[in-house]
Structure formats: C-alpha cells, structure tokens
DSSP file (Angstrom, degrees, kcal/mol; ACC not computed):
  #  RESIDUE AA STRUCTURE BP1 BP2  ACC     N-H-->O    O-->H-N    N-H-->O    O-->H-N    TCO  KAPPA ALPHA  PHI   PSI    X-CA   Y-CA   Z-CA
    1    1 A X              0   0    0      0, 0.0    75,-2.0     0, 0.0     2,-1.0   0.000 360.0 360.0 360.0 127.1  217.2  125.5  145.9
    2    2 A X  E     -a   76   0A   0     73,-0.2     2,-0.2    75,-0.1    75,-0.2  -0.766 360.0-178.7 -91.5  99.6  217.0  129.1  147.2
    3    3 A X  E     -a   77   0A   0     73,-2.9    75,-1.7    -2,-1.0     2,-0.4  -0.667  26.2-142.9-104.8 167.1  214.8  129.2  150.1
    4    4 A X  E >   -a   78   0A   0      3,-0.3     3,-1.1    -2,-0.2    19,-0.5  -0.993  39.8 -98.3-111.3 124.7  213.3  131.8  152.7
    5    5 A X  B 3  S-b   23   0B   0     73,-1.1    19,-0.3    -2,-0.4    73,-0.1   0.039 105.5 -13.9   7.3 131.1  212.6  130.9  156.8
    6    6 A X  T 3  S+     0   0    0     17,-2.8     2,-0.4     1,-0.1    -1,-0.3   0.339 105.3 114.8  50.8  42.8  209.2  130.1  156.8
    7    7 A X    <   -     0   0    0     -3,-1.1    16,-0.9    14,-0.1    -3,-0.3  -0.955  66.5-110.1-141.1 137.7  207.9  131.3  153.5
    8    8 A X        -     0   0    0     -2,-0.4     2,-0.3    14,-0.2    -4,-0.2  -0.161  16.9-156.5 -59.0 159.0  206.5  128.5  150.9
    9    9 A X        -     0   0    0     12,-0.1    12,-3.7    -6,-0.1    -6,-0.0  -0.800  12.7-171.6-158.2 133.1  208.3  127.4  147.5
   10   10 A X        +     0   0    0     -2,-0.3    10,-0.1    10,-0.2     9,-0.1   0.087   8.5 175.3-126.0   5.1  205.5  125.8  145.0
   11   11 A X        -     0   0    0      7,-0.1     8,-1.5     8,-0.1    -2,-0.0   0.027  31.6-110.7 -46.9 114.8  207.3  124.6  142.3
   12   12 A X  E     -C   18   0C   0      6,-0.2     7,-0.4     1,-0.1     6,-0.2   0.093  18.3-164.4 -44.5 175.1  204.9  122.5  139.6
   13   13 A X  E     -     0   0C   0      4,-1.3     2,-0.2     1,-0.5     5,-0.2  -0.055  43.5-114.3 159.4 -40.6  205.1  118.8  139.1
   14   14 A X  E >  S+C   17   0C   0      3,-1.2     3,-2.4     0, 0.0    -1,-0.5  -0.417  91.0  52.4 107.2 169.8  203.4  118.8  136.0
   15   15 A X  T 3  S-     0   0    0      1,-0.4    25,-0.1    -2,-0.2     3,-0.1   0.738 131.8 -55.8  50.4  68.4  200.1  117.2  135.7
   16   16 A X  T 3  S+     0   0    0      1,-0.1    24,-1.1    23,-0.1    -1,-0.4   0.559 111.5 111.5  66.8   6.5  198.1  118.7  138.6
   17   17 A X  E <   +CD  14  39C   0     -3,-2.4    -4,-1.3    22,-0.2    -3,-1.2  -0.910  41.5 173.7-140.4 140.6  200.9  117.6  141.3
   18   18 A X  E     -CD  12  38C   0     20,-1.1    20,-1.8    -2,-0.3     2,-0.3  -0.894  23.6-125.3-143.1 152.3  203.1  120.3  143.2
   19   19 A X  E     - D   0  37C   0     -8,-1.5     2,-0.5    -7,-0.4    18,-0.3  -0.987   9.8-162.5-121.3 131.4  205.7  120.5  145.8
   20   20 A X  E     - D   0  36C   0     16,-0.7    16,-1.9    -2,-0.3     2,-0.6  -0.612   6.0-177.2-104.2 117.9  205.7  122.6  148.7
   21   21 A X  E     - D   0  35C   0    -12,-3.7     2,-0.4    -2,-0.5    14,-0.2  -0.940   8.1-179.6-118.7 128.1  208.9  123.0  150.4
   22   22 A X  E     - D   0  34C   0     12,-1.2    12,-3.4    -2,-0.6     2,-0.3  -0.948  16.7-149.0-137.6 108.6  208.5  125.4  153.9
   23   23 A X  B     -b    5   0B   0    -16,-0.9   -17,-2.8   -19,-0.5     2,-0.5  -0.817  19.0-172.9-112.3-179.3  211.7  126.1  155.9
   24   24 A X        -     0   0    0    -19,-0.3     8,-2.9    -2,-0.3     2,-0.2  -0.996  17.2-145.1-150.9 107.1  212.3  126.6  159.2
   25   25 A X  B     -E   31   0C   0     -2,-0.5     6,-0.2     6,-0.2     3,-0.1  -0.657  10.4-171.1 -97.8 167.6  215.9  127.6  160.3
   26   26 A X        -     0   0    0      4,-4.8     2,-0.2     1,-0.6     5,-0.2   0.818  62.8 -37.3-110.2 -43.0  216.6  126.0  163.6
   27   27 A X  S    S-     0   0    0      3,-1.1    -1,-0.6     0, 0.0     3,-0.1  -0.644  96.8 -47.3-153.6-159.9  220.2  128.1  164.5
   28   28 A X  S    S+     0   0    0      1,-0.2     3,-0.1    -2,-0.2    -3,-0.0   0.355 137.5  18.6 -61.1  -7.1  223.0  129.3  162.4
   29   29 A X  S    S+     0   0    0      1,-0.1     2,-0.4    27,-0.1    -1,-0.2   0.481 106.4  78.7-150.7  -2.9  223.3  125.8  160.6
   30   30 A X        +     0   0    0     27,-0.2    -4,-4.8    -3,-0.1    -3,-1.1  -0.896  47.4 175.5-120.5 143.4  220.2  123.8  161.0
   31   31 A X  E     -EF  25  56C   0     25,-0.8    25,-0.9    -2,-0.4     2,-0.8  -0.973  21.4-137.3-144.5 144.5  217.1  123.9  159.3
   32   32 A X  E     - F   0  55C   0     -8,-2.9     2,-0.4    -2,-0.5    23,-0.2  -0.729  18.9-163.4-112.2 117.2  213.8  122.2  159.1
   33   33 A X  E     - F   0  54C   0     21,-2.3    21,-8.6    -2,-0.8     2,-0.9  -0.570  17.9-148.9-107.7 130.3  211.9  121.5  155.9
   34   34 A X  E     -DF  22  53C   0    -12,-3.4   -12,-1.2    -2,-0.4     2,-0.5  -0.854  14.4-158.7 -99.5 110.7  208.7  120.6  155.5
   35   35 A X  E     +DF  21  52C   0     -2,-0.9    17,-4.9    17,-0.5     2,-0.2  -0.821  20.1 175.9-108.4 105.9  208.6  118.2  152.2
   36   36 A X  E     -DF  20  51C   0    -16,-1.9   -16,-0.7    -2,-0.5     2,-0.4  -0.888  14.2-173.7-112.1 155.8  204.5  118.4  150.8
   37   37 A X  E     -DF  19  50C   0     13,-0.6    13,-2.1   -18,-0.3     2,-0.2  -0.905  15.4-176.2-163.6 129.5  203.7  116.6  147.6
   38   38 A X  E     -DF  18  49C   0    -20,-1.8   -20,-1.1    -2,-0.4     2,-0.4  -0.893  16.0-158.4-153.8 138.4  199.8  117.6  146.6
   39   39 A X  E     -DF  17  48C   0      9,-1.9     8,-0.9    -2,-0.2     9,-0.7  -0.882  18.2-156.8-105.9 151.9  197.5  116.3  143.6
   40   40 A X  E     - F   0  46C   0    -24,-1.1     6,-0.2    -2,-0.4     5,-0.1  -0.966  11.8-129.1-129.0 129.3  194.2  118.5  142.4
   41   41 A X    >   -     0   0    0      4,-4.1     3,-1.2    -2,-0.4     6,-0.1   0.155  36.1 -95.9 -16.2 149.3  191.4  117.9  140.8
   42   42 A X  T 3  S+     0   0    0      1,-0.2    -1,-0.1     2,-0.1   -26,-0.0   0.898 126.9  52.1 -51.8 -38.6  190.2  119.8  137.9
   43   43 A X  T 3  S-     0   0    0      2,-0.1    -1,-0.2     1,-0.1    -2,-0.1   0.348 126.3 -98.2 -98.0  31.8  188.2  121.8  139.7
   44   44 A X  S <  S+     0   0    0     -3,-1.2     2,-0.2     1,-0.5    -2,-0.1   0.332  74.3 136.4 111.5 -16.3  191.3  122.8  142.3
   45   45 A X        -     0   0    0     -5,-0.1    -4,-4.1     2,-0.0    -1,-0.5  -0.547  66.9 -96.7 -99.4-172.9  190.6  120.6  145.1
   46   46 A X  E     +F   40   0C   0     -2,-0.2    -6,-0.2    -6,-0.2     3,-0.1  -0.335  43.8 167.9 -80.7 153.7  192.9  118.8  146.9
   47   47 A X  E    S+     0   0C   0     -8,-0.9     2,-0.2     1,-0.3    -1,-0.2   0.431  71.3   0.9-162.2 -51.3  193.0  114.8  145.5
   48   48 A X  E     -F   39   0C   0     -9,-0.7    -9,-1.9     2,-0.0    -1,-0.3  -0.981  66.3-176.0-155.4 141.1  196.5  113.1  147.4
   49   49 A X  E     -F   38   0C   0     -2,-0.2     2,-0.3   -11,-0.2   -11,-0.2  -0.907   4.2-172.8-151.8 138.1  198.9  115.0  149.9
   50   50 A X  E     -F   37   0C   0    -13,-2.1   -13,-0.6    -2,-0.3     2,-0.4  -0.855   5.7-166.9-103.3 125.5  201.8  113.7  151.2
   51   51 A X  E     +F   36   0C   0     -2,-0.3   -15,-0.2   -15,-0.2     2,-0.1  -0.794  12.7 159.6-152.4  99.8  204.0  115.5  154.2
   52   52 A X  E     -F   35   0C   0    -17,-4.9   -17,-0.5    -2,-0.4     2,-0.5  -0.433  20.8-152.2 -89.6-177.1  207.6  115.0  155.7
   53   53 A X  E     -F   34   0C   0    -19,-0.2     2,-0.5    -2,-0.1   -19,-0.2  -0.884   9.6-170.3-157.0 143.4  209.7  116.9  157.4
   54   54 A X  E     -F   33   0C   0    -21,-8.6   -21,-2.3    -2,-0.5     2,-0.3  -0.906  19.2-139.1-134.8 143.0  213.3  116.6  157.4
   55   55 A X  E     +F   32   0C   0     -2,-0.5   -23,-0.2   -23,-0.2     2,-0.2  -0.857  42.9 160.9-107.1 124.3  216.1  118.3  159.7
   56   56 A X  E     -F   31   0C   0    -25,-0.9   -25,-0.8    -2,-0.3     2,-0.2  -0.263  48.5-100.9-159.4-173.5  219.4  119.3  157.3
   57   57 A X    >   -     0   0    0    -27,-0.2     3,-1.4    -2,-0.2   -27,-0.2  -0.903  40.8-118.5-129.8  86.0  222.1  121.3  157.2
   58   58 A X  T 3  S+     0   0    0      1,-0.3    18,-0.3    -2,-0.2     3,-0.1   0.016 109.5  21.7 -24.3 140.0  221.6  125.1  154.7
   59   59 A X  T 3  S+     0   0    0     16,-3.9     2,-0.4     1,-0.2    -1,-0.3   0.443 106.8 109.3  96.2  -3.7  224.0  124.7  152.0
   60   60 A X    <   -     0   0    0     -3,-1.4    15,-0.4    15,-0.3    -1,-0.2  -0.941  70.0-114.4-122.4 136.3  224.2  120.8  152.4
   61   61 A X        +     0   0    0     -2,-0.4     2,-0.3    13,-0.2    13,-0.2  -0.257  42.2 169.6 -64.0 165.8  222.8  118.1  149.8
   62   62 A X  E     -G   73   0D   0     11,-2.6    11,-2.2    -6,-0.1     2,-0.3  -0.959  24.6-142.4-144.0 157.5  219.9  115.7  151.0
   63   63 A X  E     +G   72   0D   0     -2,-0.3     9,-0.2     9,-0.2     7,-0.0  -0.957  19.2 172.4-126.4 157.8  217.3  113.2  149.8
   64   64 A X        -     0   0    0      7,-1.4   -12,-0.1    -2,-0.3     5,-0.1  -0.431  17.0-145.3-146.5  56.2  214.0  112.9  150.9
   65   65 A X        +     0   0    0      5,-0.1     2,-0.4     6,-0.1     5,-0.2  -0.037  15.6 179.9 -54.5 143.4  211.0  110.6  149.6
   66   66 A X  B >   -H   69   0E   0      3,-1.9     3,-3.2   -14,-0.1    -1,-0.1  -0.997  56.7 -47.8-138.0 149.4  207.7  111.5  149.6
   67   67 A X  T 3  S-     0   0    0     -2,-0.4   -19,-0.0     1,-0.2    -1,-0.0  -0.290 124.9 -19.8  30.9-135.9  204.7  109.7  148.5
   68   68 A X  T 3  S+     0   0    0     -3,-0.1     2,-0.2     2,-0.0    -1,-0.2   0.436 126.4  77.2 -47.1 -19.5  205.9  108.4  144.9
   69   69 A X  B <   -H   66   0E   0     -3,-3.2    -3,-1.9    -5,-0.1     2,-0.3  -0.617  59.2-158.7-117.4 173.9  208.6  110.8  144.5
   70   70 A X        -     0   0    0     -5,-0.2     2,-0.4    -2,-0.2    -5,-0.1  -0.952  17.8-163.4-130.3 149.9  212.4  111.3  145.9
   71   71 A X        -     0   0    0     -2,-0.3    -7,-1.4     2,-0.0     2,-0.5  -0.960  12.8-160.1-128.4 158.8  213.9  114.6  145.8
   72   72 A X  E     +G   63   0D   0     -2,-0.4    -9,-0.2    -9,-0.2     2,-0.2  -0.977  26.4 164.3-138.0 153.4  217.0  115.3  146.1
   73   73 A X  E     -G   62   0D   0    -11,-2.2   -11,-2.6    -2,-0.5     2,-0.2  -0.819  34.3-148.6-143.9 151.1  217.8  119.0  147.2
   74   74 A X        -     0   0    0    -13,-0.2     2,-0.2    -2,-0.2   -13,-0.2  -0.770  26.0-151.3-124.1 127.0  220.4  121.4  148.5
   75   75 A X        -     0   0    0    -15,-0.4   -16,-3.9    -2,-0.2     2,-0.8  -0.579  16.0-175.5 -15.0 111.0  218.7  124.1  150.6
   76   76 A X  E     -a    2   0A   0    -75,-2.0   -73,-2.9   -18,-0.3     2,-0.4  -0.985  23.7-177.9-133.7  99.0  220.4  127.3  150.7
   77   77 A X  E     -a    3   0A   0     -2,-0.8     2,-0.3   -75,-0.2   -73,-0.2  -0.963  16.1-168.1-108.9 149.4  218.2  129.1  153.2
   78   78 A X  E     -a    4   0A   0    -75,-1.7   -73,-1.1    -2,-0.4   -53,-0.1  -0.951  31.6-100.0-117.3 148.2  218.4  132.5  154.4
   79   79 A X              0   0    0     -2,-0.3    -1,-0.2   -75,-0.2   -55,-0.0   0.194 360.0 360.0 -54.4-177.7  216.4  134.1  157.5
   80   80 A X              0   0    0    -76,-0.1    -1,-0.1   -74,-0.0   -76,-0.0   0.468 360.0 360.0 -87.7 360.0  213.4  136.1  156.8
C-alpha cells in the first residue's frame, strides 16, 4: 500500500464499512499507522468504529486486527 506521512487512505469495504489507514513516519525507518475500520448508516452517520495503531517498519509486511477484520499490509510510506 502506497502511503503519504500524515495524509488518510479510505479504501471501501463494501457494504457501508471503510478503512482508514493515517501514517505517521517516526525517522528514516519507522512509522506509525493508525488502523480505523468505520460502519455508516444510510443516511452517512457513523454506526461502529474501531481504532489501532501499530508501529512498523516502511517497506516491511505486517498484520493487524481490527474489530472483525485482519489486514495484512505492507506500507511503503513516503514523507509529505
């Protein structure tokens, strides 16, 4: 997954449920990701959220659950 420092990634879920992945580089090799997992309503509000945060290595695989779901990611972030 190609992320930016501190900029959101929304990717769909399908059925009203999204995930928000927020990074955070820490130095030249660490970063911190904020793993959200969101239901809506029909009319748009918010229904179930779910929030981790997990400390990684750019460029290295991870897994992560949240709420129901498990991700597994590699992060390739670059600064802003």
């Amino acid at each position: 997954v190609s992320l930016t420092s501190h900029h959101e990634t929304c990717p769909s879920l399908g059925a009203g449920r999204s995930y928000i992945l927020t990074p955070k580089v820490i130095d030249g090799h660490n970063v911190e990701i904020s793993v959200a997992v969101e239901s809506r309503t029909n009319n748009g509000k918010i229904h179930d959220l779910f929030i981790t945060q997990v400390v990684t290595r750019s460029g290295k695989p991870f897994e992560v659950a949240v709420g129901d779901y498990n991700f597994s990611l590699t992060p390739n972030v670059t600064s802003e």
